[in-house]
BAFIPA-777089 format. One record per residue: x, y, z of N, C-alpha, C, O in turn; chain; residue in three letters. Coordinates in steps of 0.2 Angstrom, whole numbers, padded with zeros to 4 digits. Layout:
! BAFIPA-777089
((X; Y; Z); (X; Y; Z); (X; Y; Z); (X; Y; Z); 'A'; 'ALA') ...
//
This chain:
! BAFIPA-777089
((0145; -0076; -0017); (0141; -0073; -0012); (0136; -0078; -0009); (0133; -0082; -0013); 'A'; 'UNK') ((0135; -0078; -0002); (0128; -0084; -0001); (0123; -0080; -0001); (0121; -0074; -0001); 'A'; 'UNK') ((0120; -0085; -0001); (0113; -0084; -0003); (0109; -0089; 0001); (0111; -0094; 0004); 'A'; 'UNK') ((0099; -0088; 0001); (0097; -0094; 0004); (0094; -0097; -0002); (0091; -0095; -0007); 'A'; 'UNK') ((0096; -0104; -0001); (0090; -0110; -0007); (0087; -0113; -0005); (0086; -0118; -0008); 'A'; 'UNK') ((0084; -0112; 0001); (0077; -0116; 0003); (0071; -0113; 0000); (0071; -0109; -0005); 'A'; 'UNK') ((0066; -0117; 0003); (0058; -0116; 0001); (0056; -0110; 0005); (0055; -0110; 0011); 'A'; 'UNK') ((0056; -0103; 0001); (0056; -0096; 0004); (0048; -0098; 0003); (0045; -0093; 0000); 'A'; 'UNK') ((0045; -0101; 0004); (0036; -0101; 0007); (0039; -0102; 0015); (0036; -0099; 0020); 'A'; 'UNK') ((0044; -0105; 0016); (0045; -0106; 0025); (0046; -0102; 0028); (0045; -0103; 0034); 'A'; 'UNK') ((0049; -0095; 0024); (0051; -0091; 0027); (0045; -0086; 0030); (0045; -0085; 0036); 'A'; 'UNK') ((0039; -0085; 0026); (0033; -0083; 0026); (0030; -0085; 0033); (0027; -0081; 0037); 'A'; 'UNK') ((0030; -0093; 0032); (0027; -0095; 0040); (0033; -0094; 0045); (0030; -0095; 0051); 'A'; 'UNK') ((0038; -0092; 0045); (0042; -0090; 0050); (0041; -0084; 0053); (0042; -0084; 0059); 'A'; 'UNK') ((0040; -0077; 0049); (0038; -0073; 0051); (0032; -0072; 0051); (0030; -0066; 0051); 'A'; 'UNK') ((0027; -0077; 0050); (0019; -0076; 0053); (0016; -0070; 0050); (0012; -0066; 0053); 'A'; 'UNK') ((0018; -0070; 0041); (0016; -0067; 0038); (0017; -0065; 0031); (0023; -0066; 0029); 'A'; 'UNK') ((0012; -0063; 0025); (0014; -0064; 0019); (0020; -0059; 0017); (0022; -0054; 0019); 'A'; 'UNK') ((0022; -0064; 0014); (0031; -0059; 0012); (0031; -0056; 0005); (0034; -0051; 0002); 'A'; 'UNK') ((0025; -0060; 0001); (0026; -0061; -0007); (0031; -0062; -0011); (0033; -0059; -0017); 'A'; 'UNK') ((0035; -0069; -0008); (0041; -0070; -0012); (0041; -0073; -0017); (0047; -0074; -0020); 'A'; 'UNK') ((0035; -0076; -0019); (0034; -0079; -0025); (0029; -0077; -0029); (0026; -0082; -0032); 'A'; 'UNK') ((0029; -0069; -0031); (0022; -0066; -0035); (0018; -0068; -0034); (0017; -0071; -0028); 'A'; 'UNK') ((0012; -0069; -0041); (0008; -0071; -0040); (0004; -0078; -0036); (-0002; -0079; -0035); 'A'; 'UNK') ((0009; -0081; -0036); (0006; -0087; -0032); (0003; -0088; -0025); (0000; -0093; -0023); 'A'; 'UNK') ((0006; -0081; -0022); (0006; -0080; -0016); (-0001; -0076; -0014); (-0004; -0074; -0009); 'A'; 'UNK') ((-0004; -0075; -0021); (-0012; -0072; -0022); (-0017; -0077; -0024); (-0023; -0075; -0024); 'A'; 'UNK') ((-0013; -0085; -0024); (-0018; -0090; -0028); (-0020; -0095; -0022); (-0017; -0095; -0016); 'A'; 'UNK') ((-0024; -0100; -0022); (-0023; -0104; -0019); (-0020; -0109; -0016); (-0022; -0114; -0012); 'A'; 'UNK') ((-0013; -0107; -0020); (-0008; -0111; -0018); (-0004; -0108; -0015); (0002; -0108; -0017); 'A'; 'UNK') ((-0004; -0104; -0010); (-0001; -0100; -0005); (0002; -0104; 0001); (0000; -0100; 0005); 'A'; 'UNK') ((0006; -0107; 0003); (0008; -0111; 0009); (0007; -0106; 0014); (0007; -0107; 0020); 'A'; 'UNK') ((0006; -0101; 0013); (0006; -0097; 0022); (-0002; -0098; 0023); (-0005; -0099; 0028); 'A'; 'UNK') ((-0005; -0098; 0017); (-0014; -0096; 0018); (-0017; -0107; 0019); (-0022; -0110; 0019); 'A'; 'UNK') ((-0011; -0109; 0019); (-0011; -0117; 0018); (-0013; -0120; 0027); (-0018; -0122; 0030); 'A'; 'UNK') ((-0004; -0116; 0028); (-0003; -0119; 0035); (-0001; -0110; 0038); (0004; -0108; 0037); 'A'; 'UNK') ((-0005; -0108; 0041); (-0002; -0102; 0043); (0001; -0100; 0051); (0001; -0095; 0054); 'A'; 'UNK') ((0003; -0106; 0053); (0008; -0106; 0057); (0016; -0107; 0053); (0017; -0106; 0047); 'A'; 'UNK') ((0022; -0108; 0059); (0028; -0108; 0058); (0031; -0115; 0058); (0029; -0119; 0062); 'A'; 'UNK') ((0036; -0114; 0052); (0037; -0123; 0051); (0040; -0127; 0056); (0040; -0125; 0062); 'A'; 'UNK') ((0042; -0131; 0054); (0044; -0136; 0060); (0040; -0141; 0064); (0033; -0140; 0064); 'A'; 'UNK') ((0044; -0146; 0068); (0043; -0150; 0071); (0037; -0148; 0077); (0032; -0151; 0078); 'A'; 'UNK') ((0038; -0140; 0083); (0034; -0138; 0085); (0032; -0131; 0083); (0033; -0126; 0087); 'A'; 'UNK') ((0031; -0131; 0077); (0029; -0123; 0071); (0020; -0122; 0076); (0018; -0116; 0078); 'A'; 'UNK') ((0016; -0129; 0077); (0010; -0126; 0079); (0009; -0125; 0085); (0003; -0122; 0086); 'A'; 'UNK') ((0014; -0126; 0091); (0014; -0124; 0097); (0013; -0116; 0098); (0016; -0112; 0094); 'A'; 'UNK') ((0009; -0114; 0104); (0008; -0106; 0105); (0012; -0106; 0111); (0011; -0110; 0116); 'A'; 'UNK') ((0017; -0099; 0108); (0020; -0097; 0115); (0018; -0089; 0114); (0015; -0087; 0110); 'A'; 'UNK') ((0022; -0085; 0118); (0021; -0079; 0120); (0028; -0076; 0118); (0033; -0077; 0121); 'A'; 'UNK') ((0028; -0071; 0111); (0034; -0069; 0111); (0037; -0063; 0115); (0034; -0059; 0118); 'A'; 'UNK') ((0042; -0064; 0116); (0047; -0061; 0121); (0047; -0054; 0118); (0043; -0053; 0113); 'A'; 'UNK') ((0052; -0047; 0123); (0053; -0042; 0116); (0059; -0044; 0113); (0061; -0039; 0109); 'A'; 'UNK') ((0060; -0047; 0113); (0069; -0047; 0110); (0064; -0051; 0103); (0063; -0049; 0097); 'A'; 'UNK') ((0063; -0055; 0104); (0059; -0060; 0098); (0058; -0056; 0094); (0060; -0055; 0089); 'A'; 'UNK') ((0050; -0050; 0098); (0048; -0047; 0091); (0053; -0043; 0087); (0053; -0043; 0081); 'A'; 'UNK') ((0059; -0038; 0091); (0062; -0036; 0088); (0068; -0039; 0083); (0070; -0036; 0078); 'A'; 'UNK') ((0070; -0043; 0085); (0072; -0050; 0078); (0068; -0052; 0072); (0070; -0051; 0066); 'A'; 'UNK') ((0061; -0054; 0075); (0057; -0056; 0070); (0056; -0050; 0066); (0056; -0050; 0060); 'A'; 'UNK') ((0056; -0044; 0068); (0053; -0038; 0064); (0057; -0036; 0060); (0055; -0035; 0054); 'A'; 'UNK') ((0068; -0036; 0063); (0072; -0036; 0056); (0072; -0040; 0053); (0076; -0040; 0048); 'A'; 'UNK') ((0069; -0047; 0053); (0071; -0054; 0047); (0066; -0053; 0045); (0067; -0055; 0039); 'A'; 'UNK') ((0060; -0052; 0045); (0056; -0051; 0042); (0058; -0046; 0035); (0057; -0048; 0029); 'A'; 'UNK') ((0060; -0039; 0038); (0063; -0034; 0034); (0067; -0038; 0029); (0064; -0040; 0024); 'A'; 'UNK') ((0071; -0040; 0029); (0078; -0044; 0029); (0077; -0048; 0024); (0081; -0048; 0019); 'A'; 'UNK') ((0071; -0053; 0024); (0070; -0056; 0019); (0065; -0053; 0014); (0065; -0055; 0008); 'A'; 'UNK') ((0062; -0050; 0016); (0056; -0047; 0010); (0061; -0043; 0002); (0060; -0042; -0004); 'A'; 'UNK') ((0066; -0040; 0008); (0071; -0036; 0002); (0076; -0040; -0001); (0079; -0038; -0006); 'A'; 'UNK') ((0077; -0049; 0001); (0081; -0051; 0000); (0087; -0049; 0002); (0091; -0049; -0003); 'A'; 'UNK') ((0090; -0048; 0010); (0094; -0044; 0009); (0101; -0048; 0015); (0100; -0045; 0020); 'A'; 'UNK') ((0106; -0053; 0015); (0108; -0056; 0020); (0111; -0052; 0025); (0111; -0046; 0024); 'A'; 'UNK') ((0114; -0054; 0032); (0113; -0050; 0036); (0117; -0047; 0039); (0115; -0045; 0044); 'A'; 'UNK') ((0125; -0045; 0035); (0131; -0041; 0034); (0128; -0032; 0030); (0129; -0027; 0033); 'A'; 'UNK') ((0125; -0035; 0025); (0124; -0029; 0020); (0121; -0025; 0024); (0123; -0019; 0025); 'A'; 'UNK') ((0113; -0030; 0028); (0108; -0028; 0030); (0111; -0021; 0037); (0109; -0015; 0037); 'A'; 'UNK') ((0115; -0024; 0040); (0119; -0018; 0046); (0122; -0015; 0043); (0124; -0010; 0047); 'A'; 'UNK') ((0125; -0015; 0037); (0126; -0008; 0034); (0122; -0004; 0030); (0124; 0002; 0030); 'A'; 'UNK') ((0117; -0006; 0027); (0111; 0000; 0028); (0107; 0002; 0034); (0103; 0007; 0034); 'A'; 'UNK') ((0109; -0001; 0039); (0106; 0001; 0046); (0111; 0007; 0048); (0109; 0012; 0051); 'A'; 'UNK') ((0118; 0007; 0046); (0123; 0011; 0048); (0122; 0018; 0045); (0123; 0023; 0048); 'A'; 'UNK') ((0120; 0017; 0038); (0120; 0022; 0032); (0114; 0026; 0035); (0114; 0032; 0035); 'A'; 'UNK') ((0109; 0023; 0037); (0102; 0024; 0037); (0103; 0030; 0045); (0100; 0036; 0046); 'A'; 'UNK') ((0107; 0025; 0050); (0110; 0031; 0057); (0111; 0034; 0056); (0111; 0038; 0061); 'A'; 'UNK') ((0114; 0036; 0052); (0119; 0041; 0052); (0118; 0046; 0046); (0122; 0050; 0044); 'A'; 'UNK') ((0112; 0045; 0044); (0107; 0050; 0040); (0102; 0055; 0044); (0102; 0055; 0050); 'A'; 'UNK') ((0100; 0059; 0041); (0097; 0066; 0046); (0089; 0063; 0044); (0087; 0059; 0039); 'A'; 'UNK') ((0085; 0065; 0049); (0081; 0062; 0050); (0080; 0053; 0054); (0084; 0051; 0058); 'A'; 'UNK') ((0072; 0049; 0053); (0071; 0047; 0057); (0075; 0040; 0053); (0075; 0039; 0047); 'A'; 'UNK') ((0079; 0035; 0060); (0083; 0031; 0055); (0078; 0025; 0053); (0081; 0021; 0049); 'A'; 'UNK') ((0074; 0023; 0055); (0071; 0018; 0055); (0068; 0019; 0048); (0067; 0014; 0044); 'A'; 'UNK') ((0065; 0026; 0046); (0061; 0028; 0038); (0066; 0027; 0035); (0066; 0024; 0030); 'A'; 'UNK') ((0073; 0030; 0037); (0077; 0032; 0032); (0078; 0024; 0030); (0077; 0024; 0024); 'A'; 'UNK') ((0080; 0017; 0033); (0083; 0013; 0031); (0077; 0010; 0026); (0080; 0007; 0021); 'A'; 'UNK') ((0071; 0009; 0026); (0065; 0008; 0023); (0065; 0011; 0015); (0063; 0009; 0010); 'A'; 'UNK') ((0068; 0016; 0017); (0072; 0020; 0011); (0075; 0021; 0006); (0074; 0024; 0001); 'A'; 'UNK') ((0081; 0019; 0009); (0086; 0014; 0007); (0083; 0007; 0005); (0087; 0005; 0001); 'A'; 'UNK') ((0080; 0003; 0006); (0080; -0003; 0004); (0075; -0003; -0002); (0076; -0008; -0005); 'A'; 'UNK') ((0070; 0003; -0004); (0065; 0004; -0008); (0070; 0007; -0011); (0066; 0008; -0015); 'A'; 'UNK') ((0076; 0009; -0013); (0077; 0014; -0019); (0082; 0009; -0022); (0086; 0012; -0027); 'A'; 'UNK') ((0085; 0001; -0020); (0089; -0003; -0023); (0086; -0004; -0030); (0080; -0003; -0030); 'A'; 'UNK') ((0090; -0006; -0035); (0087; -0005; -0042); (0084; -0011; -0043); (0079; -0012; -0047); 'A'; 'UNK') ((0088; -0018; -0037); (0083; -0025; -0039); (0073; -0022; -0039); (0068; -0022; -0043); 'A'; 'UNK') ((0072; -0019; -0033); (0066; -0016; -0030); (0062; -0013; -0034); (0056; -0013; -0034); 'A'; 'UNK') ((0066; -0009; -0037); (0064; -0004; -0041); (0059; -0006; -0048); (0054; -0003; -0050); 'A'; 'UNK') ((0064; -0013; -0052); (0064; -0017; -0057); (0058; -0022; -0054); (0055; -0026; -0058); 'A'; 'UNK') ((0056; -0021; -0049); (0052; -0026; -0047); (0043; -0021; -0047); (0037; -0022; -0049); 'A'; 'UNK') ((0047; -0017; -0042); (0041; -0012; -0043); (0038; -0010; -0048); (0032; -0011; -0047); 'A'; 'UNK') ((0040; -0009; -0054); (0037; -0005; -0060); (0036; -0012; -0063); (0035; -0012; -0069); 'A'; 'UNK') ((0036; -0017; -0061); (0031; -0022; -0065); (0036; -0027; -0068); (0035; -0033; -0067); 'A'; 'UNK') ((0044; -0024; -0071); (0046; -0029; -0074); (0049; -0037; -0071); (0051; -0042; -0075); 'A'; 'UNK') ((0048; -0038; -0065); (0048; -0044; -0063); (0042; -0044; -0058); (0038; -0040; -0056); 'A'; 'UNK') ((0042; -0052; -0055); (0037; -0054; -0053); (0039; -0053; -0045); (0036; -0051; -0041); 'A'; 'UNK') ((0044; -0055; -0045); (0046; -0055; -0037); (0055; -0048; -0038); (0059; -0046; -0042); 'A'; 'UNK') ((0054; -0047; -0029); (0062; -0045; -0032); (0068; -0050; -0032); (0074; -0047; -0032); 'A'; 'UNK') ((0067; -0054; -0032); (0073; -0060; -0033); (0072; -0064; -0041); (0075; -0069; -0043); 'A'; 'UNK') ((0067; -0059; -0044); (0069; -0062; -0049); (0071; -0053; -0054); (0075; -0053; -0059); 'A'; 'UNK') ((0068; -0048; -0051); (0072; -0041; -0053); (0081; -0041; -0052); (0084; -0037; -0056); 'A'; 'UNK') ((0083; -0045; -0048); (0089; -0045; -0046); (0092; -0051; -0049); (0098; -0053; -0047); 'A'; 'UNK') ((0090; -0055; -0054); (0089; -0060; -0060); (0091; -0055; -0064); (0097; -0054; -0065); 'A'; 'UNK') ((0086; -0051; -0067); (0088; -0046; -0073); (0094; -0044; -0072); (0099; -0046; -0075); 'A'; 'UNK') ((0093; -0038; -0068); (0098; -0031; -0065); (0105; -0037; -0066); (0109; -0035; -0070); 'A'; 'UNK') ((0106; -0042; -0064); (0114; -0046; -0065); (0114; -0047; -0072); (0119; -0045; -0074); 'A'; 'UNK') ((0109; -0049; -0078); (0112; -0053; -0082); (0111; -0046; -0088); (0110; -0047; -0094); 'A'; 'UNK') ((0111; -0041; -0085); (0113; -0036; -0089); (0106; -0033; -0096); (0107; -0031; -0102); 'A'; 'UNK') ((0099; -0035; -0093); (0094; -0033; -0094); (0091; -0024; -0093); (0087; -0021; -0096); 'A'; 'UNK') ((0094; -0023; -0090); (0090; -0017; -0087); (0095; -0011; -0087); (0100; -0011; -0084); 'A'; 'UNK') ((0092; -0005; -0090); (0097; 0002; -0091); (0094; 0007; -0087); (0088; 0009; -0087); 'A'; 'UNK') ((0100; 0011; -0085); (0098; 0017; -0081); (0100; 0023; -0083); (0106; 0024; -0083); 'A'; 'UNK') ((0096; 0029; -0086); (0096; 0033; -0090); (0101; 0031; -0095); (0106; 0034; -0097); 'A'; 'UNK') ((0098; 0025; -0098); (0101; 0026; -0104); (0107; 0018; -0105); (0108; 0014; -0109); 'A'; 'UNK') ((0110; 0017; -0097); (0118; 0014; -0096); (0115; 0009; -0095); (0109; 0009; -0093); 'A'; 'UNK') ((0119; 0003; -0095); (0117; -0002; -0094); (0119; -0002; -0086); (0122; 0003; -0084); 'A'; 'UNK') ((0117; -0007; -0081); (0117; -0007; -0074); (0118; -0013; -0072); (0113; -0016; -0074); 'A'; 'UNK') ((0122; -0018; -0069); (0121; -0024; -0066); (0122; -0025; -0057); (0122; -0031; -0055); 'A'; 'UNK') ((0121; -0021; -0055); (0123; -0019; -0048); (0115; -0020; -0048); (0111; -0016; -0051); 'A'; 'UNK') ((0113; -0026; -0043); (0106; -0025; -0039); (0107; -0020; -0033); (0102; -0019; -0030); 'A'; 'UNK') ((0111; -0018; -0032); (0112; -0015; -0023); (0113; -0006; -0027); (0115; -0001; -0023); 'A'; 'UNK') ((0112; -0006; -0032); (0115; 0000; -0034); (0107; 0006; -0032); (0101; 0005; -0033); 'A'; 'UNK') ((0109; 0010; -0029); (0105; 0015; -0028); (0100; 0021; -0032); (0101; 0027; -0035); 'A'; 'UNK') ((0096; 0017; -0032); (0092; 0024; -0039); (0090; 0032; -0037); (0087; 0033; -0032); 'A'; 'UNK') ((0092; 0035; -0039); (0088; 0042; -0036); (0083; 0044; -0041); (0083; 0042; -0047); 'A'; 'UNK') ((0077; 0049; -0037); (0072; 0053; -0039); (0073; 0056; -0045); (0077; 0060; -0046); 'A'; 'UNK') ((0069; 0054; -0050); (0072; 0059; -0059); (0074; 0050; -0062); (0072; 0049; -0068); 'A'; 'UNK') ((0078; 0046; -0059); (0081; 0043; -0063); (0077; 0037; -0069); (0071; 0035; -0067); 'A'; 'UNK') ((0078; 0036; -0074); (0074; 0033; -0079); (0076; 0025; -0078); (0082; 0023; -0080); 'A'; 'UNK') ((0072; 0020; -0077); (0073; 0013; -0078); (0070; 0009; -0084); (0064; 0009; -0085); 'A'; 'UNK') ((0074; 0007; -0087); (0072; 0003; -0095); (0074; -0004; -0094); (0078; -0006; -0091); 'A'; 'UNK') ((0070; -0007; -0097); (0073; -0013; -0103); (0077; -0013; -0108); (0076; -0009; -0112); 'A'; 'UNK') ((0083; -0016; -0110); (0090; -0015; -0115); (0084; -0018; -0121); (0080; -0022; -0119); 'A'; 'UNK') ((0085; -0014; -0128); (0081; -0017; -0133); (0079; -0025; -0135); (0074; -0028; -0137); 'A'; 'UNK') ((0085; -0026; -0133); (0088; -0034; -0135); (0083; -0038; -0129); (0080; -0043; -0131); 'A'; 'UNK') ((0082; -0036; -0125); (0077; -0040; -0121); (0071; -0041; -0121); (0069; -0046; -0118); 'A'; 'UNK') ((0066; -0036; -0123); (0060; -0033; -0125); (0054; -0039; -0126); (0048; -0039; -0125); 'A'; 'UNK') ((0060; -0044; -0129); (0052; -0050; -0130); (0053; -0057; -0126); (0051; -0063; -0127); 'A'; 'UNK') ((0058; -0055; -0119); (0059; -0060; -0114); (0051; -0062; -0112); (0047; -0058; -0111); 'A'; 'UNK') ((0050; -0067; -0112); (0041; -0069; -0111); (0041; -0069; -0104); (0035; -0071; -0102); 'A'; 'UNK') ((0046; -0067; -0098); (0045; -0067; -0091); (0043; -0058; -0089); (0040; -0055; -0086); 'A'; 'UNK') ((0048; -0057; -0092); (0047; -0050; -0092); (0039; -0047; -0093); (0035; -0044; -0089); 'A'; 'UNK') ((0037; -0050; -0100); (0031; -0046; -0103); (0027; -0049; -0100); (0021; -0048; -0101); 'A'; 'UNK') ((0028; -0057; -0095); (0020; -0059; -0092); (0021; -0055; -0084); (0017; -0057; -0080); 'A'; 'UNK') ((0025; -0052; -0083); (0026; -0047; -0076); (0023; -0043; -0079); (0017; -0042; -0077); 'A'; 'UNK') ((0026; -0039; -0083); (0020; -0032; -0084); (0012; -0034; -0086); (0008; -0030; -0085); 'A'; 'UNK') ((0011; -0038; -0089); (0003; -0039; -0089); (0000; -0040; -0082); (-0004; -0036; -0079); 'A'; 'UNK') ((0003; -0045; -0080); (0002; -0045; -0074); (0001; -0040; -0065); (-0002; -0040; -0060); 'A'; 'UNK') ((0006; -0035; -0068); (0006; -0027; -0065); (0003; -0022; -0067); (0002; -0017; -0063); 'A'; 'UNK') ((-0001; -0023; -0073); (-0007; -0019; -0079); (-0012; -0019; -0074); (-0015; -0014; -0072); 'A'; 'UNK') ((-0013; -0025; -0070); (-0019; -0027; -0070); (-0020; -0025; -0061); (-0026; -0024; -0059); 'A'; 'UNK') ((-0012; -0025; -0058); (-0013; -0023; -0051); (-0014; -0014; -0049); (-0016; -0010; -0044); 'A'; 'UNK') ((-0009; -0012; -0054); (-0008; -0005; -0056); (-0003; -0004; -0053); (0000; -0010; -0052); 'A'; 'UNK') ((0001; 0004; -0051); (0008; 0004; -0049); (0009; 0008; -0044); (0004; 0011; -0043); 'A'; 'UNK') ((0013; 0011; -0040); (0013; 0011; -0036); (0012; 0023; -0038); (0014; 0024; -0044); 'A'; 'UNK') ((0011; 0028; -0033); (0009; 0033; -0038); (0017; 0035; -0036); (0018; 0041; -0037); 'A'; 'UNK') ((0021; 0033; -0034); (0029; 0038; -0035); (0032; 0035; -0040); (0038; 0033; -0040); 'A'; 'UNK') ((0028; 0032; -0046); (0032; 0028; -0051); (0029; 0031; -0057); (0023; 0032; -0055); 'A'; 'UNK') ((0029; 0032; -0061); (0030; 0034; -0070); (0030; 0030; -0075); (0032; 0032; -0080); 'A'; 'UNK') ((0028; 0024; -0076); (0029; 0019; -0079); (0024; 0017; -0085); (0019; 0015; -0086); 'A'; 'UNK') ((0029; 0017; -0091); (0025; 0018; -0098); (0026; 0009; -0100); (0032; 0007; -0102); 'A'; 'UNK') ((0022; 0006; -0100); (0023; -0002; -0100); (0023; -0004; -0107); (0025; -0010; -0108); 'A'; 'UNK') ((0022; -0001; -0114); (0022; -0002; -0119); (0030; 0000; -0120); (0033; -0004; -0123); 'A'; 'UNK') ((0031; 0005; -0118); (0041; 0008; -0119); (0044; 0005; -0117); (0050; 0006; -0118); 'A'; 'UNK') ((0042; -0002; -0112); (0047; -0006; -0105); (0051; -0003; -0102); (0057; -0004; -0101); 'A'; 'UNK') ((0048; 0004; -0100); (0052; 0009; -0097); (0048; 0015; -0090); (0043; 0017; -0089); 'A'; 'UNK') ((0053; 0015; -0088); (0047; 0021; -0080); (0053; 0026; -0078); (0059; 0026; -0080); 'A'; 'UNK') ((0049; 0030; -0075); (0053; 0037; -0069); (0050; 0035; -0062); (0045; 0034; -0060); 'A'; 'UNK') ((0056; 0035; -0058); (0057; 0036; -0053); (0054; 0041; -0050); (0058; 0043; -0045); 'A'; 'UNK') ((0047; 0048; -0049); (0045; 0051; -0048); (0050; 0054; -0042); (0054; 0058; -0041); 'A'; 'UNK') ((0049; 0050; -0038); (0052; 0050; -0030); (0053; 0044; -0025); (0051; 0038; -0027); 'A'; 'UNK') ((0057; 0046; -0019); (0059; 0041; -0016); (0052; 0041; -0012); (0050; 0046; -0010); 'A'; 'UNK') ((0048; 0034; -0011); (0042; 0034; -0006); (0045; 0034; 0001); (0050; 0031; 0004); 'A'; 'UNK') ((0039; 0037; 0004); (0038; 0039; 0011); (0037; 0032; 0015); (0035; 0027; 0011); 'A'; 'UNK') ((0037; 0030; 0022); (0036; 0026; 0021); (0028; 0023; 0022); (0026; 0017; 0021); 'A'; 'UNK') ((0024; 0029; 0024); (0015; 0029; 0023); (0017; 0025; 0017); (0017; 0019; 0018); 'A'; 'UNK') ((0018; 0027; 0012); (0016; 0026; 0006); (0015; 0017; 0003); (0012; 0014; -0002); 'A'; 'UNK') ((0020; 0013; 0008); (0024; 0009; 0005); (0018; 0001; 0004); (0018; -0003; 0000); 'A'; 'UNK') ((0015; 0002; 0010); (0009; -0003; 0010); (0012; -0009; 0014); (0010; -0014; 0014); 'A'; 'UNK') ((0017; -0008; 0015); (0020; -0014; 0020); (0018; -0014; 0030); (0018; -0010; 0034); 'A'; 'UNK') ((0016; -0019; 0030); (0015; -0021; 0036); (0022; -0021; 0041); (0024; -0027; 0041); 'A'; 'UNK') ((0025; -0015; 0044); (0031; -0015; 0045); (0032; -0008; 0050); (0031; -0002; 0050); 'A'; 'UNK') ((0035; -0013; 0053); (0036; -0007; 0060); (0043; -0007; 0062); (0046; -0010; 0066); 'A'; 'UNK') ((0047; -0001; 0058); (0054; 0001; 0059); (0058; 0001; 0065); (0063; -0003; 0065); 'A'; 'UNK') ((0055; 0006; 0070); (0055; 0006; 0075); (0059; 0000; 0081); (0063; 0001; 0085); 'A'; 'UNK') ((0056; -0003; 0078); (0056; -0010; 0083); (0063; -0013; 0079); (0066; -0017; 0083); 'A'; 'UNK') ((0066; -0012; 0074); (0073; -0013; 0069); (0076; -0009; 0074); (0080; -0011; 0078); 'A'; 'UNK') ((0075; -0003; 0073); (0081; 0001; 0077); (0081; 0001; 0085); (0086; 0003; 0088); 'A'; 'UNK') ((0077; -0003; 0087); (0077; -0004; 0095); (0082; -0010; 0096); (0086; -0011; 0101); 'A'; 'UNK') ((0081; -0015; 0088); (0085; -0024; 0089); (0090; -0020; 0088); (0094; -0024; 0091); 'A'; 'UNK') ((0095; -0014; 0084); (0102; -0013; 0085); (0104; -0009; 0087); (0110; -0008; 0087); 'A'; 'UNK') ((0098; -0004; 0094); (0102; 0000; 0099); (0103; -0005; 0106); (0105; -0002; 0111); 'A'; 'UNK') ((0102; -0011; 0105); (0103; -0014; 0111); (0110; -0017; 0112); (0111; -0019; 0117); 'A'; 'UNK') 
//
């Protein structure tokens, strides 16, 4: 499957905003967006006037990469998300919040979600009870996300959850950090999510 292997700080200055694709580093001084917070390249510091078409591009690559998500998958949860009852732009925000890499990410056990989606493959992380290796796998409300025993003293693992002690968790999450284990309370809203992200302008770049 492709993937990107560049320097995802680039990514950050491309969308003209923190992504947090690199945990905590992206809170330290070593931040490349808080560095250079323009867009990379040869003319990254030139000011132009974005177009609409631009912002509504920039707005799904933005999406796109914060979930890690390439951009075949990405128009099929646009499709799943249309064709859902209610508003589609919440609903796809929805969908990409309830992937289990995110989820693995959310309750602490990784630092970023590209390293949640690390776990979730190598056969790290159980869902009521089963093992799970599908990062695209869909969690529903009620469901229980664990650590397998045998991983319990992964030292990236247990320096994610110190490190999420300390930020706290999100409130549709249940998360007992001593068990290596949470509940999924519910799917969040998108009020809830704390992302700087305006759907809307997603669903305008695929009704055109």
């Amino acid at each position: 499957m492709a993937r990107y292997l560049g320097p995802v700080c680039k990514q950050c200055r491309r969308e003209g905003a923190k992504l947090f694709l690199k945990g905590e580093r992206c809170l330290s001084d070593k931040c490349a967006f808080d560095r250079r917070p323009y867009a990379p390249g040869q003319h990254g510091q030139r000011r132009s006037k974005a177009s609409e078409y631009s912002r509504h591009l920039r707005e799904k690559q933005k999406v796109r990469r914060i979930y890690g998500i390439l951009e075949k998958q990405f128009s099929l949860y646009f499709d799943k998300a249309d064709a859902a009852k209610g508003v589609t732009g919440d609903n796809l925000l929805r969908l990409l919040e309830s992937r289990l890499d995110n989820i693995v990410y959310r309750m602490g056990f990784a630092n970023t979600r590209k390293a949640g989606r690390q776990l979730v493959r190598h056969n790290h992380v159980l869902i009521n009870g089963k093992k799970v290796n599908i990062p695209s796998y869909l969690v529903k409300a009620g469901d229980e996300i664990s650590i397998r025993e045998r991983s319990l003293k992964i030292g990236v693992i247990q320096g994610a959850l110190e490190s999420k002690e300390r930020t706290g968790w999100d409130p549709w999450l249940e998360v007992d950090a001593k068990k290596f284990k949470g509940v999924v309370k519910e799917i969040p809203q998108v009020q809830d999510l704390q992302l700087s992200i305006e759907p809307q302008l997603i669903v305008e770049f695929y009704s055109k």
